[in-house]
VMD Tcl script that builds the backbone (N, CA, C; Angstrom):
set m [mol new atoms 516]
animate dup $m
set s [atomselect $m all]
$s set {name element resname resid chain x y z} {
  {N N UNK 1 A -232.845 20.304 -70.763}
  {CA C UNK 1 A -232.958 18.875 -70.991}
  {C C UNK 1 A -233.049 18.566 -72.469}
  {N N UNK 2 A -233.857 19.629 -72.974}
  {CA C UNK 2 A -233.812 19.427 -74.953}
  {C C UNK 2 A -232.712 19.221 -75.412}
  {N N UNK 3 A -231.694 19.661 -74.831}
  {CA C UNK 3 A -230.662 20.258 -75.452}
  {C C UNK 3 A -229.575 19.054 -75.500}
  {N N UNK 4 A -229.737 18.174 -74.451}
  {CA C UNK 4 A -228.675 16.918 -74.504}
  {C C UNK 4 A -229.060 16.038 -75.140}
  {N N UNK 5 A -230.398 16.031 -75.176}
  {CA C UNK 5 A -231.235 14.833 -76.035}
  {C C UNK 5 A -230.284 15.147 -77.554}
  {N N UNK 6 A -230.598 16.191 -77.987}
  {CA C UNK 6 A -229.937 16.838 -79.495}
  {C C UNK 6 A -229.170 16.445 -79.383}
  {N N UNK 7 A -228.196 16.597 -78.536}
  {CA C UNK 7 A -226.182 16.438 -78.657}
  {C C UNK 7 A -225.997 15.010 -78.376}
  {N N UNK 8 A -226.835 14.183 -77.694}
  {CA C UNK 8 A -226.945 12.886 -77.744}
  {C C UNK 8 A -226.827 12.111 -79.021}
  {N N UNK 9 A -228.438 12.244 -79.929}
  {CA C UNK 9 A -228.545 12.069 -81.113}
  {C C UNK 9 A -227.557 12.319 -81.839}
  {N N UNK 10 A -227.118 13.328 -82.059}
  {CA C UNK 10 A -225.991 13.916 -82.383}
  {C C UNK 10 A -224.874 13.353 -82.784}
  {N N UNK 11 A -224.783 12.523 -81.490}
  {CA C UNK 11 A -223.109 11.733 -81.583}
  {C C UNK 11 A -223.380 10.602 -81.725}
  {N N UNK 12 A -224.579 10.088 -81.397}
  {CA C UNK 12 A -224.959 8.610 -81.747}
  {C C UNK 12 A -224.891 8.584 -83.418}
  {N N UNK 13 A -225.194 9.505 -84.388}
  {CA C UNK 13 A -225.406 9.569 -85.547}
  {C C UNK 13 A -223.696 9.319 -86.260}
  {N N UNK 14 A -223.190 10.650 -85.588}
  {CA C UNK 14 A -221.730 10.527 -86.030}
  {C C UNK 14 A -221.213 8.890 -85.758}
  {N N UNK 15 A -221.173 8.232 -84.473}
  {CA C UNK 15 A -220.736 7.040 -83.879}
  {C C UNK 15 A -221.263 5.958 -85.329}
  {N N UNK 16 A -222.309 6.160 -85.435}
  {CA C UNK 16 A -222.975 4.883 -85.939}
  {C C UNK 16 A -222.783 4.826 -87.400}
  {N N UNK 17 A -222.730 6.196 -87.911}
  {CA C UNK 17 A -222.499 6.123 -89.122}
  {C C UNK 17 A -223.789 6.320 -90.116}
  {N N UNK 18 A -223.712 7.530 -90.717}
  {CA C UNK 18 A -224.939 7.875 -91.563}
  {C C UNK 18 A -224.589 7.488 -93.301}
  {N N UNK 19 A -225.509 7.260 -93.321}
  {CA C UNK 19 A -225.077 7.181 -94.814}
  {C C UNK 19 A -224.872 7.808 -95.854}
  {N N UNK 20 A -223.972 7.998 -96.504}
  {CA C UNK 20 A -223.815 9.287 -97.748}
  {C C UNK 20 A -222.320 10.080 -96.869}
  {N N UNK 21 A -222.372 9.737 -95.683}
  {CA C UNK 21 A -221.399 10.312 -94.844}
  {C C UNK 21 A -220.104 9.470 -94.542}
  {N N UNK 22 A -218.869 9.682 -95.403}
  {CA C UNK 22 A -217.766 8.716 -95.028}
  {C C UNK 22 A -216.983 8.758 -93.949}
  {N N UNK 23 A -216.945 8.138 -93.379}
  {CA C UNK 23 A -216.039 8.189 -92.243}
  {C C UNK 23 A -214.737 8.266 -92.398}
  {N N UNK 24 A -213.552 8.704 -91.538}
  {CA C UNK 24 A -212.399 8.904 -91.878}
  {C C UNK 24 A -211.510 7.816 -91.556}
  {N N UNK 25 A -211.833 6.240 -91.065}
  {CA C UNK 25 A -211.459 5.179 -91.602}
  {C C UNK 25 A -212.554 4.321 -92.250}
  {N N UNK 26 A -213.451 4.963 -92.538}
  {CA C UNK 26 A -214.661 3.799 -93.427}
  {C C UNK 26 A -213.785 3.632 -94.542}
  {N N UNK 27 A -214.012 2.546 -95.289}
  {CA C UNK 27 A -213.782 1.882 -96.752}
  {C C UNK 27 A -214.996 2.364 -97.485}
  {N N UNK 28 A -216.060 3.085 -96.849}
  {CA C UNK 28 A -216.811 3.424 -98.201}
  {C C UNK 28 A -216.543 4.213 -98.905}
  {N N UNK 29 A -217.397 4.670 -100.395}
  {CA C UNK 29 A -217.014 5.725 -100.870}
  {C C UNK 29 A -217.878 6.735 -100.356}
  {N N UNK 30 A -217.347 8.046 -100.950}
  {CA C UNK 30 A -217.347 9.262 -100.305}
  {C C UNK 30 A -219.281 9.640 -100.842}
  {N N UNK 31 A -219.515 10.438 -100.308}
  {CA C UNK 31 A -221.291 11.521 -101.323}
  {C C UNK 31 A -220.665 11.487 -102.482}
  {N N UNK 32 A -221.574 11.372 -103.476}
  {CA C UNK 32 A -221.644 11.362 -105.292}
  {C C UNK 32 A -220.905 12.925 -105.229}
  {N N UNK 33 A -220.072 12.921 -105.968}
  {CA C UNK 33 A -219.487 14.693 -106.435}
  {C C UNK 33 A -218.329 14.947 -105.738}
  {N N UNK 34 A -218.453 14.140 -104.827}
  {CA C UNK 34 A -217.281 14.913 -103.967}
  {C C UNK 34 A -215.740 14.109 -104.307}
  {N N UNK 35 A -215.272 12.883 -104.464}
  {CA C UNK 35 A -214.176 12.024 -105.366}
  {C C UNK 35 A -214.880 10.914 -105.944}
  {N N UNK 36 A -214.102 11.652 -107.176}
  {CA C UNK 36 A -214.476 10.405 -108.040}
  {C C UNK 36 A -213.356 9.572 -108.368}
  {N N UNK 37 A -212.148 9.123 -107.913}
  {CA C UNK 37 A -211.607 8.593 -107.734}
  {C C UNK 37 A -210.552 9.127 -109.154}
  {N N UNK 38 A -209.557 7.887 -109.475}
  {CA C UNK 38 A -208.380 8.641 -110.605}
  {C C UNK 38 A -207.529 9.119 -110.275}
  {N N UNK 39 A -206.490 9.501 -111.519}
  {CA C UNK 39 A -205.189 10.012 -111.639}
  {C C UNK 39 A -205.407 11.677 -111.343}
  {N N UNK 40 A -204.586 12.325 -110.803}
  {CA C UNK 40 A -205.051 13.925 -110.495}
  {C C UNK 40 A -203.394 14.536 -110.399}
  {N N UNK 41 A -203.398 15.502 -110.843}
  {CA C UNK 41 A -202.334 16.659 -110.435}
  {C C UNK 41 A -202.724 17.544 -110.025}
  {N N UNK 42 A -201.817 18.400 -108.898}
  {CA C UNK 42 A -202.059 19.322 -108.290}
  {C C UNK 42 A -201.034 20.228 -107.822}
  {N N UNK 43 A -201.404 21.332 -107.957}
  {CA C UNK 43 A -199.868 22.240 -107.943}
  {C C UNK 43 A -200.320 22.172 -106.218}
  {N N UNK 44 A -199.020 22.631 -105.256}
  {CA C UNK 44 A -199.310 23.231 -104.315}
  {C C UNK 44 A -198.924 24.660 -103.508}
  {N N UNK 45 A -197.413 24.641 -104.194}
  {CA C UNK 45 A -196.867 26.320 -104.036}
  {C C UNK 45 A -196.252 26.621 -105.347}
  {N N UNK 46 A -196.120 27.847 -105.099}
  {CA C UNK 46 A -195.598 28.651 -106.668}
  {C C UNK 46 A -195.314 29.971 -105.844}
  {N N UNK 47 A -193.912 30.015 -106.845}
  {CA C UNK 47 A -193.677 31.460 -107.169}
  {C C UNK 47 A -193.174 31.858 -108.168}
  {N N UNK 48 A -193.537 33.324 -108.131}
  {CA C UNK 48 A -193.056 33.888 -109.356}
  {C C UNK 48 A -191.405 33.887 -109.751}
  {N N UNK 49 A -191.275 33.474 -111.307}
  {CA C UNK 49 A -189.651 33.185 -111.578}
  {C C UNK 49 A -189.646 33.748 -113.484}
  {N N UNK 50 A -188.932 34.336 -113.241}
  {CA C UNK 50 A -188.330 35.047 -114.454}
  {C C UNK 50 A -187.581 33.959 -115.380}
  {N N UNK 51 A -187.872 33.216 -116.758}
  {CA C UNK 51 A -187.068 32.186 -117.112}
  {C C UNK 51 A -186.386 32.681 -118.499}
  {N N UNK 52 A -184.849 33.388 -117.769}
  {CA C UNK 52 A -184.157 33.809 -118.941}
  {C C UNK 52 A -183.866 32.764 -120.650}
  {N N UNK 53 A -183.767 33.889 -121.035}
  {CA C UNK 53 A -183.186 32.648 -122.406}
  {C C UNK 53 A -182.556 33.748 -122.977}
  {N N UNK 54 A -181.478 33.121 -123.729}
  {CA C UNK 54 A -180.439 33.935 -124.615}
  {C C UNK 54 A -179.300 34.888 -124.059}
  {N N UNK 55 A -178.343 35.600 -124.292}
  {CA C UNK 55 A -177.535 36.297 -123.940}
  {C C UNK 55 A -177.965 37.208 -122.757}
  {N N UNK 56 A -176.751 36.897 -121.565}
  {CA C UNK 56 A -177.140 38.433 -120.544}
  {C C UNK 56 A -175.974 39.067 -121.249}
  {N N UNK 57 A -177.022 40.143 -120.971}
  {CA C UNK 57 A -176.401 41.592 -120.977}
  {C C UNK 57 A -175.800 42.509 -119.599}
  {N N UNK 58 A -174.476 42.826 -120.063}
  {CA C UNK 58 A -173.733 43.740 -118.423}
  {C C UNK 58 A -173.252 45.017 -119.444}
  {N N UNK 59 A -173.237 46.344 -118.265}
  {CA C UNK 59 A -173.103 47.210 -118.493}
  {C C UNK 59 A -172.367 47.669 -117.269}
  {N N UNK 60 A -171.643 48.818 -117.297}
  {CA C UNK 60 A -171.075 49.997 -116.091}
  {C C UNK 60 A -169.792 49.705 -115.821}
  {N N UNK 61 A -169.227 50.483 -115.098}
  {CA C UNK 61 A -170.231 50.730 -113.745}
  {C C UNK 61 A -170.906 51.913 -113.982}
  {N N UNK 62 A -172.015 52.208 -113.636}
  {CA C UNK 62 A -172.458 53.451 -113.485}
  {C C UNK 62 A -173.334 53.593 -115.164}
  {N N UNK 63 A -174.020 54.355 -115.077}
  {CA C UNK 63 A -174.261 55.142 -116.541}
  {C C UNK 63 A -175.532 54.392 -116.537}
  {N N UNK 64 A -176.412 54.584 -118.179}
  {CA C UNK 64 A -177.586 54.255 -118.244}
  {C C UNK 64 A -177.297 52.669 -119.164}
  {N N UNK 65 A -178.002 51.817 -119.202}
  {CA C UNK 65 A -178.114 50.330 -119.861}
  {C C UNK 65 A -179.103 50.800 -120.901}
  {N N UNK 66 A -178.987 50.678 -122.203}
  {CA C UNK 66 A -180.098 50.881 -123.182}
  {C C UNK 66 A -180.185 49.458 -124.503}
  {N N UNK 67 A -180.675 48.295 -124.062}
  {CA C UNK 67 A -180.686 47.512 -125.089}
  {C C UNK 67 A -181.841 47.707 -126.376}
  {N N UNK 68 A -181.642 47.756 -127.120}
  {CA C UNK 68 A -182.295 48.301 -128.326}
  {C C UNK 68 A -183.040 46.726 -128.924}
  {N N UNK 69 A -182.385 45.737 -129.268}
  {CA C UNK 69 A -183.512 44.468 -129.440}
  {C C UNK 69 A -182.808 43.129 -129.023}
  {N N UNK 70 A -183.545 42.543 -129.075}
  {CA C UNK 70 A -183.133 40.995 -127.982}
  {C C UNK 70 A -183.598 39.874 -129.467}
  {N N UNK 71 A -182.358 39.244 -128.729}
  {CA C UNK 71 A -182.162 38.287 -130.391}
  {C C UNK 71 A -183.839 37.397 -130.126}
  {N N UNK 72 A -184.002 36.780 -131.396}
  {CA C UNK 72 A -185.385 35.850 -131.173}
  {C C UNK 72 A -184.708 34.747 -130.095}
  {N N UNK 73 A -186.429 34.341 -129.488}
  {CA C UNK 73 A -185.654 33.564 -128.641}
  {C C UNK 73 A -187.238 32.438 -128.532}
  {N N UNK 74 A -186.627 31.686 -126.937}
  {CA C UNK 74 A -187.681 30.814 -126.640}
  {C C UNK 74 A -187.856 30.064 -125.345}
  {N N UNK 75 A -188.654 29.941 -124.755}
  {CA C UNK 75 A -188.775 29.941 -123.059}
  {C C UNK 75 A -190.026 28.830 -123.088}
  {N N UNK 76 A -189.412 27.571 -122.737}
  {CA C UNK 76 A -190.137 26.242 -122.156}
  {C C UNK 76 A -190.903 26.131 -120.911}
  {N N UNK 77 A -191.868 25.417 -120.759}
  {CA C UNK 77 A -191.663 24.863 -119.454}
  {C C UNK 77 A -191.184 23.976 -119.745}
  {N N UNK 78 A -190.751 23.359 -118.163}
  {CA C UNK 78 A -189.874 21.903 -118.139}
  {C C UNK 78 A -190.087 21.710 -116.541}
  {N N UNK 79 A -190.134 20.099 -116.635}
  {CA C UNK 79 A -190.124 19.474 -115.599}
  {C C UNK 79 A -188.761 20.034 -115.165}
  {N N UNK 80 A -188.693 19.999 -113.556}
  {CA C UNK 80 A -187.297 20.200 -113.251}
  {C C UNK 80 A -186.703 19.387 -112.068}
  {N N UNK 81 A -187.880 18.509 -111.574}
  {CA C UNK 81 A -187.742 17.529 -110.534}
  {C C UNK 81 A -188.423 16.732 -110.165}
  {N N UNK 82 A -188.621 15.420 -110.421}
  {CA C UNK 82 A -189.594 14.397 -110.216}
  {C C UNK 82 A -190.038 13.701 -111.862}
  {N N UNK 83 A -191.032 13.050 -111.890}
  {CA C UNK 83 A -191.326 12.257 -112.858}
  {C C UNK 83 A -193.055 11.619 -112.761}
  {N N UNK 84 A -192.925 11.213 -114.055}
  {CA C UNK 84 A -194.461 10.620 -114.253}
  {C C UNK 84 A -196.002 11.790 -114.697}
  {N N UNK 85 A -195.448 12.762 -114.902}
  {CA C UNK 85 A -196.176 13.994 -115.709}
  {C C UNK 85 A -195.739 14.341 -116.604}
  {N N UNK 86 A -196.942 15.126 -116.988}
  {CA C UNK 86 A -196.182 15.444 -118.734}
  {C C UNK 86 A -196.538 17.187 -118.483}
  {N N UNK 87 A -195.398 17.795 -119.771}
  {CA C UNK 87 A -195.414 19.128 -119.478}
  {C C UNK 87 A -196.713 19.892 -119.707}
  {N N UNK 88 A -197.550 19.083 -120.923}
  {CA C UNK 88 A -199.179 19.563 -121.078}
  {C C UNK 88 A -200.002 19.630 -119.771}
  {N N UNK 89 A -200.031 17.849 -119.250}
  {CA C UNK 89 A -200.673 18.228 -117.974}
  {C C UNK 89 A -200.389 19.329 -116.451}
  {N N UNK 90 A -198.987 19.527 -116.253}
  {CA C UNK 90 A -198.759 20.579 -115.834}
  {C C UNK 90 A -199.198 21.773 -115.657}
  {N N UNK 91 A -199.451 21.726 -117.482}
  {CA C UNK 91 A -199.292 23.555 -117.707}
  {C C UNK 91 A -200.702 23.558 -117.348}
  {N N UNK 92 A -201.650 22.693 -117.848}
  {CA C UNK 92 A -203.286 22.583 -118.154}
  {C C UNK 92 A -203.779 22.949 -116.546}
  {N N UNK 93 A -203.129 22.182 -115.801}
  {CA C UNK 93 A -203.109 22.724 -113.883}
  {C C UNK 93 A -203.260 23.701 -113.839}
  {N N UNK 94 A -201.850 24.301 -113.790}
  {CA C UNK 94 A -201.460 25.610 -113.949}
  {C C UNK 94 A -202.392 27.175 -114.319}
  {N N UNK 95 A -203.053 26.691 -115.515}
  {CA C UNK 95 A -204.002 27.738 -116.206}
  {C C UNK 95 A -205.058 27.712 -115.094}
  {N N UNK 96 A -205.440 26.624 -114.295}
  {CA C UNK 96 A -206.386 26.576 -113.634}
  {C C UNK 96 A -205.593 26.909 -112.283}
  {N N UNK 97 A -204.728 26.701 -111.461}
  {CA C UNK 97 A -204.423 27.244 -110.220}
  {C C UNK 97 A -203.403 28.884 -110.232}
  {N N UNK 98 A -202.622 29.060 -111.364}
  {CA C UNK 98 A -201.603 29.803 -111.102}
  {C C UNK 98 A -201.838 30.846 -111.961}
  {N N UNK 99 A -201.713 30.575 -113.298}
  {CA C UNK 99 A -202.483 31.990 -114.310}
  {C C UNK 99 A -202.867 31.030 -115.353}
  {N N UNK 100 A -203.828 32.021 -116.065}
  {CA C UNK 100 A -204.415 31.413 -117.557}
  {C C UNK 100 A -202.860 31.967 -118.211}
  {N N UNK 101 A -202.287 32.487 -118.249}
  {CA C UNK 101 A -201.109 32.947 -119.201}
  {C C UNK 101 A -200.319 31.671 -119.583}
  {N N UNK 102 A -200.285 30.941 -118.653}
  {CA C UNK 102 A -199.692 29.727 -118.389}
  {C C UNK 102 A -199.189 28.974 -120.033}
  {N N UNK 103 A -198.614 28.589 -120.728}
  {CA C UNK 103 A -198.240 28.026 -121.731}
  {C C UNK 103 A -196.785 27.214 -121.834}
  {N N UNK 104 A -197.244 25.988 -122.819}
  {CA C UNK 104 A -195.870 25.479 -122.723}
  {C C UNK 104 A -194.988 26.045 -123.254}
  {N N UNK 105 A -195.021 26.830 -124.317}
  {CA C UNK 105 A -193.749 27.600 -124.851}
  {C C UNK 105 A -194.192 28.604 -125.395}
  {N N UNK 106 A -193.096 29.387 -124.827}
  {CA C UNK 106 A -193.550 31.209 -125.773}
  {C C UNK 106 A -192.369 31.506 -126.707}
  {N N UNK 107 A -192.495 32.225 -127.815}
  {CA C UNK 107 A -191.406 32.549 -128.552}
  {C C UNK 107 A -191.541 34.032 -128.397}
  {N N UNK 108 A -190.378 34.917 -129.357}
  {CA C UNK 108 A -190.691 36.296 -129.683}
  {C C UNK 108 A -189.386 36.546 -130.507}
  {N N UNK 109 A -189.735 36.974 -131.336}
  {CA C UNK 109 A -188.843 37.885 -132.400}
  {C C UNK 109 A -188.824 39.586 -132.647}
  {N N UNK 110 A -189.435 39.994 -131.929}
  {CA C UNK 110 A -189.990 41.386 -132.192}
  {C C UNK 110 A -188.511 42.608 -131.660}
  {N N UNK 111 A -188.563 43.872 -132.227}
  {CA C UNK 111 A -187.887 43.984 -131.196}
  {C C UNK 111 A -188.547 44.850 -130.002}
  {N N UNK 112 A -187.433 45.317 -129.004}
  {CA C UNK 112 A -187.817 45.353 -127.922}
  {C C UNK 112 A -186.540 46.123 -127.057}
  {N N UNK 113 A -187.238 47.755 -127.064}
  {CA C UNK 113 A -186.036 48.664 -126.351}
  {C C UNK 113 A -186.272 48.222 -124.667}
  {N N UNK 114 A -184.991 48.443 -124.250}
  {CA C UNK 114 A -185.137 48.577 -122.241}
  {C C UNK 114 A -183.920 49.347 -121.979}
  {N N UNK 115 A -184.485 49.926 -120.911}
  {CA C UNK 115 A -183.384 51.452 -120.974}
  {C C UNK 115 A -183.458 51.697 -119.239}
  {N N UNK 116 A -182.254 51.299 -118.507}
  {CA C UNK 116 A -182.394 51.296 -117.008}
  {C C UNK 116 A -180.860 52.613 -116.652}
  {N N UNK 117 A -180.926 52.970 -115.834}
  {CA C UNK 117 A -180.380 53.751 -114.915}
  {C C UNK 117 A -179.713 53.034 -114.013}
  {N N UNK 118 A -178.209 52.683 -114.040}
  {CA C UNK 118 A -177.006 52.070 -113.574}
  {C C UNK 118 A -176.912 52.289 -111.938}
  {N N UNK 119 A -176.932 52.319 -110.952}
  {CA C UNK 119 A -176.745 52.665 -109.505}
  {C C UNK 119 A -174.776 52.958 -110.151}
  {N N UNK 120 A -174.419 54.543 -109.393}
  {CA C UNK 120 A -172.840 54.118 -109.461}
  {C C UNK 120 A -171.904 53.659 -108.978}
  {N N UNK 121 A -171.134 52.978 -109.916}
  {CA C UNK 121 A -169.908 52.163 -109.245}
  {C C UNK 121 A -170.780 50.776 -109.214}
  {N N UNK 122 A -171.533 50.314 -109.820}
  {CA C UNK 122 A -172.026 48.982 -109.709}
  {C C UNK 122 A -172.671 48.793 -111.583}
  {N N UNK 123 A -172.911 47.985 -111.833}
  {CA C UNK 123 A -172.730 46.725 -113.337}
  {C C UNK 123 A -174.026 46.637 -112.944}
  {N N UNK 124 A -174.915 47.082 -114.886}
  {CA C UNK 124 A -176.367 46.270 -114.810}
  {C C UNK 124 A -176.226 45.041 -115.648}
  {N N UNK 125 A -176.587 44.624 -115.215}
  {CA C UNK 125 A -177.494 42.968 -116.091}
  {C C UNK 125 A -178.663 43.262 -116.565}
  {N N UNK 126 A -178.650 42.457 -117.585}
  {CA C UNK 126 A -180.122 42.108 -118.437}
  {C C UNK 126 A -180.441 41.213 -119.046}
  {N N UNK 127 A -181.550 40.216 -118.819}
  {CA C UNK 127 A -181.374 39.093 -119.410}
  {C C UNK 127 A -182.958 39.223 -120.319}
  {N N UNK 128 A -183.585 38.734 -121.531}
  {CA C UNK 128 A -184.793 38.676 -122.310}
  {C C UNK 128 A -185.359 37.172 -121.829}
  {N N UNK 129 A -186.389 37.154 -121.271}
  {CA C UNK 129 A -187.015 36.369 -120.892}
  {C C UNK 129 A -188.902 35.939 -120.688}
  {N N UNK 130 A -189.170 34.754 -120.089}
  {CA C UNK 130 A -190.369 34.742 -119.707}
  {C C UNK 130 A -190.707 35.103 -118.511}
  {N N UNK 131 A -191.923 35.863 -118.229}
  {CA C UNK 131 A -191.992 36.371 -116.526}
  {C C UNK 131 A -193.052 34.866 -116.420}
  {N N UNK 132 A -192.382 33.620 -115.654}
  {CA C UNK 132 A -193.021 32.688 -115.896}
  {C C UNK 132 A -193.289 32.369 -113.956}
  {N N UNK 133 A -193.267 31.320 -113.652}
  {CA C UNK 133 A -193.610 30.697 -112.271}
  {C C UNK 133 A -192.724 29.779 -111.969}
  {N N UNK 134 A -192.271 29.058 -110.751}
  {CA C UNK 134 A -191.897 27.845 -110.786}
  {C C UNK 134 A -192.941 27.015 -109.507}
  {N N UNK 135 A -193.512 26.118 -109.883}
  {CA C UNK 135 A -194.279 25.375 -109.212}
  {C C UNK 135 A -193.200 24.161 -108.473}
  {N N UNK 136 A -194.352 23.494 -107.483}
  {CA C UNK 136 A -194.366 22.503 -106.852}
  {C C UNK 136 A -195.719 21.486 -107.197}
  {N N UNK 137 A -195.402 20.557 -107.499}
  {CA C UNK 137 A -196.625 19.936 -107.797}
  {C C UNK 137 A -196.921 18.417 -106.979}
  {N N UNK 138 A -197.622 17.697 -107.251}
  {CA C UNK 138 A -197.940 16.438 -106.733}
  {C C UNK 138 A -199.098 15.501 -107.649}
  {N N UNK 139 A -198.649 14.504 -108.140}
  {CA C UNK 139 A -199.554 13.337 -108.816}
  {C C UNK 139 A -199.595 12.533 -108.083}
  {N N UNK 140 A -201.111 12.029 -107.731}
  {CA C UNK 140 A -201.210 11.002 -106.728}
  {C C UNK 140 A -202.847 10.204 -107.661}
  {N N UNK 141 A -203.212 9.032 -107.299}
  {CA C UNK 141 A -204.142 8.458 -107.698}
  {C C UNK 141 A -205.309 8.406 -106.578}
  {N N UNK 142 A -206.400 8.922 -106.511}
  {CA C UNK 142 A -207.012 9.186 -105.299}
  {C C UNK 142 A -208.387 7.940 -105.530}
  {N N UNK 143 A -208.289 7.215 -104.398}
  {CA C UNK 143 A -209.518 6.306 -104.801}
  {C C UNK 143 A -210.690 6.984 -104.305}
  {N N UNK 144 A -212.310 6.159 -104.352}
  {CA C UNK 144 A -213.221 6.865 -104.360}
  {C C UNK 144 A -213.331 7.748 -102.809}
  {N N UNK 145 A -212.897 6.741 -101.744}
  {CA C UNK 145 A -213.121 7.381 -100.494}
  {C C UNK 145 A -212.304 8.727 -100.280}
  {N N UNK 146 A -211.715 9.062 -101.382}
  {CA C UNK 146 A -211.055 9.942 -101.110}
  {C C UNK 146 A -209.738 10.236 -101.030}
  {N N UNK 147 A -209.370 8.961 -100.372}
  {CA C UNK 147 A -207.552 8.922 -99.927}
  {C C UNK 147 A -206.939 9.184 -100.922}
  {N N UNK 148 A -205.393 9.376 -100.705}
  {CA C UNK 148 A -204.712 9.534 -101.978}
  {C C UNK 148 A -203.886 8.159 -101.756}
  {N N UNK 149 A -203.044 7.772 -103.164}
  {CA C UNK 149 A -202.346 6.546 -102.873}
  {C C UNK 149 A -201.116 6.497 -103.941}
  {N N UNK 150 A -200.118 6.017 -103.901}
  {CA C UNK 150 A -198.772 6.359 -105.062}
  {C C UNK 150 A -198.862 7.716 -105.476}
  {N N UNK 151 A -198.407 8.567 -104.452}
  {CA C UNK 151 A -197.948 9.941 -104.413}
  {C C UNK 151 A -196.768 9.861 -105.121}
  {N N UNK 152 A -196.425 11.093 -105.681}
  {CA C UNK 152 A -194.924 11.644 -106.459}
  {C C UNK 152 A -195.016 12.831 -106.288}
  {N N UNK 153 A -194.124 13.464 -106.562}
  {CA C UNK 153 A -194.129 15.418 -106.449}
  {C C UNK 153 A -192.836 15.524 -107.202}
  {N N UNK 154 A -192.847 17.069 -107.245}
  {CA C UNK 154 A -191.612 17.248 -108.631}
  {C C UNK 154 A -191.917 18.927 -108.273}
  {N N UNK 155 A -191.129 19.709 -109.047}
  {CA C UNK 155 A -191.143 20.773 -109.320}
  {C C UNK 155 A -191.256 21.052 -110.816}
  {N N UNK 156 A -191.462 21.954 -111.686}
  {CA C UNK 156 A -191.785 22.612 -112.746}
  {C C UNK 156 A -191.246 24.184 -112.869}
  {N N UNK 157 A -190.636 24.194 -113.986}
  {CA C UNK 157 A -191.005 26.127 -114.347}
  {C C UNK 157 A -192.127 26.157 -115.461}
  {N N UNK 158 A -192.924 26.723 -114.986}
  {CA C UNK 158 A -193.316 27.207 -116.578}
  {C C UNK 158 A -193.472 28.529 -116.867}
  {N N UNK 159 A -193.071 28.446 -118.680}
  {CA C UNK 159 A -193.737 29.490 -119.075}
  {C C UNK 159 A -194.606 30.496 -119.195}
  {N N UNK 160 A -194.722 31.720 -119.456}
  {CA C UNK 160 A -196.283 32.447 -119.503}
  {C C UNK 160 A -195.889 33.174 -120.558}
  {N N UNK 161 A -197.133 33.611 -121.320}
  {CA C UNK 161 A -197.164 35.028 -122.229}
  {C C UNK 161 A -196.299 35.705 -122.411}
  {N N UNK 162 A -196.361 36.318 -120.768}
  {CA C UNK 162 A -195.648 37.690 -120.328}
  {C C UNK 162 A -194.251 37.574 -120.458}
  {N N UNK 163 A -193.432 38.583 -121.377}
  {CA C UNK 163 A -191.830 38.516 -121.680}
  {C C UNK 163 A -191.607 39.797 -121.401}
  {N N UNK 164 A -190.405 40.063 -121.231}
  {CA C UNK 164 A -189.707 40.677 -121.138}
  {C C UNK 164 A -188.161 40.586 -120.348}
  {N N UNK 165 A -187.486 41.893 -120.376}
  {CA C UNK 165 A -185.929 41.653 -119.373}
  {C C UNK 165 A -186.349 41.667 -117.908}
  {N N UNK 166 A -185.583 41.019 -117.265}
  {CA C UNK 166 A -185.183 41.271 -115.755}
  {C C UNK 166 A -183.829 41.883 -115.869}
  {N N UNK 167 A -183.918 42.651 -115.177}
  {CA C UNK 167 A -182.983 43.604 -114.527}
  {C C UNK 167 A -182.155 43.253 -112.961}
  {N N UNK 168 A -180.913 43.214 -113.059}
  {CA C UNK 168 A -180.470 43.164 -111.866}
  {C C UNK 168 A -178.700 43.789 -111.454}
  {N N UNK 169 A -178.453 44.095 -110.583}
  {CA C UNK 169 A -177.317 44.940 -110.488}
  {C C UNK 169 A -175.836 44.219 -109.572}
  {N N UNK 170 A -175.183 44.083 -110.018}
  {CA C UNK 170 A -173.695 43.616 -109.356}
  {C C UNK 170 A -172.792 44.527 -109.240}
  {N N UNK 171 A -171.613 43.791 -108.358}
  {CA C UNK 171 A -170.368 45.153 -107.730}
  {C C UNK 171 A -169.508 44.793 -109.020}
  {N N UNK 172 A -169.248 43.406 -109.483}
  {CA C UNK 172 A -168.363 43.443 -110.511}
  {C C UNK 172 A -168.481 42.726 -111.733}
}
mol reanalyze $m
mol bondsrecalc $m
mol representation Tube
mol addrep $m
C-alpha cells in the first residue's frame, strides 16, 4: 500500500509541475546552469579527411615512390556548406569537440622525405597535406527553456597541426 501512495505522489508532482523543473511544453525557463539561452555552434559528426595542397605526385607502375621535399605550402579551414559562421568560431568548437590540434591554418616549409613501396603494375600517388577533419555542424539560437530556434547547418574542413602525405594507389 506504501508503495502506490509514492507512485501516486509521484505523478501528481510530475502532472502539476514542480518548480525549477521545466516541462517539455512549459514556456518556463529551464534550472539556473542548465540554458542560458544565445547564439551556439555545435559540431555533430566528423570525420577524419586528409586536406591536400600543392602538387600530386604519381609514380610506376611498380617500383618504390621516394619524394625527397614538398614545396612550402598551406592548408585552410573553410566553410564548405552553409552560412552564418565564421571560420574562428568553427575551429574554436572544434578544439573543444574534435581535437585541440584543430587550427585555422597550418603552413610548412621544411623539408620532408616519404618513401612508399609501389604494389606491381599499379601507380602511387602522393599528395603533402593536412591530416585535418571534415565536420558537420549546426548554429541555432537556443532560448532559455532550452528549445532551439533559426537552425542552419553547413559542413566545414578544417585544418590540424598534423601534416604530412597521403598515399594512395591507381591502375593508371
Amino acid at each position: 500500500m506504501k508503495r502506490s501512495v509514492v507512485t501516486a505522489v509521484a505523478i501528481f508532482a510530475i502532472a502539476a509541475g514542480v518548480p525549477g523543473i521545466a516541462q517539455a511544453d512549459s514556456p518556463d525557463p529551464a534550472p539556473a546552469d542548465v540554458c542560458d539561452g544565445g547564439w551556439k555552434v555545435d559540431i555533430y559528426a566528423q570525420s577524419k579527411k586528409h586536406l591536400g595542397m600543392g602538387p600530386k605526385y604519381k609514380d610506376g607502375p611498380g617500383g618504390t615512390m621516394v619524394l625527397t621535399r614538398a614545396e612550402a605550402g598551406t592548408a585552410s579551414t573553410k566553410i564548405t556548406d552553409g552560412g552564418g559562421v565564421t571560420v574562428s568560431g568553427i575551429v574554436a568548437e572544434a578544439k573543444v569537440e574534435v581535437s585541440r590540434e584543430s587550427v585555422k591554418e597550418v603552413s610548412w616549409d621544411t623539408q620532408h622525405q616519404f618513401r612508399r613501396n609501389i604494389t606491381r603494375n599499379k601507380y602511387g600517388n602522393a599528395q603533402h597535406g593536412s591530416w585535418g577533419h571534415n565536420v558537420k555542424w549546426q548554429k541555432y539560437y537556443q532560448l532559455p527553456n532550452c528549445r532551439k530556434t533559426q537552425i542552419t547547418h553547413g559542413a566545414a574542413d578544417i585544418a590540424n597541426t598534423t601534416i604530412g602525405f597521403r598515399y594512395w594507389e591507381t591502375s593508371s
